[in-house]
C-alpha positions, 0 to 999 in steps of 0.5 A, a space after each residue: 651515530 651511523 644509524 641515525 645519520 642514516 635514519 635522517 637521511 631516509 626522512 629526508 628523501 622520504 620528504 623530498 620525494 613527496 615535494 617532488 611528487 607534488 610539483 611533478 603532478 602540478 607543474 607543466 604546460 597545464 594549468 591544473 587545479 588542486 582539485 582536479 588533481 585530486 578527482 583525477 585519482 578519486 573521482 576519475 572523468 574520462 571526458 574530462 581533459 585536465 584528468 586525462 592529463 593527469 592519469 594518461 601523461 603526467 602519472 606514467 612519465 613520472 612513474 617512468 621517470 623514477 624506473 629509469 633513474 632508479 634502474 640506471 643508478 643502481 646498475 652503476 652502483 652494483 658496478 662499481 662494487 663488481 669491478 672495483 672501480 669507482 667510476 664504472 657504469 653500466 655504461 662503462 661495460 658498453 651495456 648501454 651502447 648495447 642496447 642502442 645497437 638493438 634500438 637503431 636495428 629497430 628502426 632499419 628493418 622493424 619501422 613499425 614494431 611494437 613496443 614490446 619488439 622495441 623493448 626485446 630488441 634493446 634486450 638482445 644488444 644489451 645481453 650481445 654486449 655482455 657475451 662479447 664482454 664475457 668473451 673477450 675478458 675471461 679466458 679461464 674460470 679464474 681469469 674473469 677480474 675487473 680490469 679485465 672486465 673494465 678493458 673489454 666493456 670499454 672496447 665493446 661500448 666504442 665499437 657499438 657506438 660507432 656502428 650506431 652511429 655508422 647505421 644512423 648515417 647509411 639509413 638516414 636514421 638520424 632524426 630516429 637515433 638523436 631523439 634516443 641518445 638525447 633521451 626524455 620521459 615525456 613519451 612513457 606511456 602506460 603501455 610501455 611501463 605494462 612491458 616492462 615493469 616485472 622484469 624491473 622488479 626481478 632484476 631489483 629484487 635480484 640485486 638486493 638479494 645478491 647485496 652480500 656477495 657484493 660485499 664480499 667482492 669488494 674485499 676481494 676475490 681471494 676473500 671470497 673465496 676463502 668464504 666459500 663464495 665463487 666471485 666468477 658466478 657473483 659477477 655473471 649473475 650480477 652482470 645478467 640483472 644489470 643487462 635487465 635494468 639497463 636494456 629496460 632504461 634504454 629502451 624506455 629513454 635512451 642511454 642517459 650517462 653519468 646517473 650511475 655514476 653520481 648517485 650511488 658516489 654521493 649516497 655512499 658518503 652515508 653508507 660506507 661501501 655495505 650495499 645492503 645498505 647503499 643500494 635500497 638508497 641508491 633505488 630510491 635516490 636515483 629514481 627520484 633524481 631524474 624525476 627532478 631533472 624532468 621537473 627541471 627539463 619541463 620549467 627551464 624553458 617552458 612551453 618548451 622542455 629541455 632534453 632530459 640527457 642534456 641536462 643530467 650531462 651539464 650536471 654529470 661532466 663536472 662531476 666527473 672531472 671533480 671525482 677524477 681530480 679528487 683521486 
């Protein structure tokens, strides 16, 4: 029975997913053509205006779109099952407040960098807050438990937003670091998708692979180990791809909130908590959710777009209070 409802859930997103597509592709400031849509893929015109719009802006932010959601979600389901908490995100580990420390030092002494520098730089305050997380929460070998760790990320996450924050108002860096922490795909350019897309890769695959060990945590760190696995090193590992996916999000759209946090809790009614089966769901689930949400966010208001974070958050903060009160 569990197989089937899972085979039906699969057709179904499967379905959702080209719907969304297809409305991603026709809908926005543009009035485009079926007919040019289709020569945008099959008979490119670089002359032509209409196709430029759809290979140059509409394709990569779509694309873009599915990384971020897709990378933010399964970030908070791996979280979630690392330190046991069903609330935790990669946001909760102060990882995503990491990375927009990396992003604000971006714009105070590198006005001008790359998008590559932009991106490395959201790396470094990515993996600064995981060392700090890991400093602070282990003191032995066996020391490194998941309040521990939930404690530390909390700490860390609060202090690298007031610094943000601190920086934003000594440099005049406001207008910069509001676009951020709002967040939005619709600057995704092919460029930044060419920088990031093979550590994407790796960090998904890494997860998928450590799926079992996951399992095995959740059961516990005793079990675990009676089985001849080592939680400490399931978690660091973990913890380093996390660092990966949420240092590519950021850098890409900002520290979006709640993505993490809604979507693997909404899919585990179908899987139960086996991630061999609810983070394949959780990845493809979670990138086409904020691909609708950026639907949504360009025909709410249009011409004009409304922010993509502000969106997920008006979704996200009931939610929340809804799982609270349900436990």
């Amino acid at each position: 029975m569990k197989t089937r409802r899972l085979i039906i859930v699969w057709s179904l997103l499967i379905f959702l997913a080209f719907l969304i597509l297809f409305f991603s592709l026709t809908n926005g400031a543009a009035d485009i053509s079926l007919t040019e849509i289709s020569n945008a893929f099959f008979h490119f015109d670089s002359q032509n205006q209409s196709q430029q719009i759809i290979i140059n802006l509409r394709l990569p932010r779509i694309i873009g779109a599915f990384l971020v959601g897709s990378a933010f979600a399964l970030s908070g389901a791996v979280m979630q099952g690392v330190t046991r908490n069903p609330l935790a995100d990669a946001g909760l580990l102060g990882i995503n407040s990491g990375a927009s420390l990396g992003l604000a030092l971006v714009f105070i002494f590198f006005p001008k960098a790359s998008i590559t520098a932009t991106i490395w730089f959201s790396f470094g305050g990515a993996f600064l807050a995981a060392f700090l997380i890991f400093l602070v929460s282990r003191r032995s070998v066996a020391s490194l438990t998941p309040t521990r760790l939930i404690l530390a990320g909390v700490a860390i996450s609060s202090l690298f937003t007031a610094i943000s924050q601190a920086l934003g108002l000594v440099f005049d860096l406001q207008q910069d670091i509001a676009f951020w922490f709002v967040g939005g795909v619709a600057n995704i350019t092919w460029q930044q998708l060419q920088q990031v897309w093979w550590l994407y890769l790796i960090a998904v695959g890494g997860l998928l692979f450590l799926a079992g060990g996951i399992n095995l945590l959740i059961l516990g760190d005793d079990n675990a180990m009676a089985l001849g696995k080592k939680p400490e090193r399931i978690r660091f590992v973990t913890l380093i791809l996390v660092v990966f996916l949420a240092g590519i999000a950021v850098a890409l759209v900002g520290p979006i909130s709640f993505i993490g946090l809604m979507v693997p809790h909404v899919l585990r009614h179908f899987t139960g908590d086996n991630y061999r089966k609810l983070l394949p769901l959780v990845l493809v689930g979670g990138g086409f959710f904020v691909v609708l949400a950026d639907l949504l966010a360009r025909l709410l208001n249009p011409p004009f777009e409304t922010p993509l974070g502000l969106l997920i958050t008006i979704v996200g903060v009931p939610f929340l209070l809804f799982r609270i009160w349900r436990s």
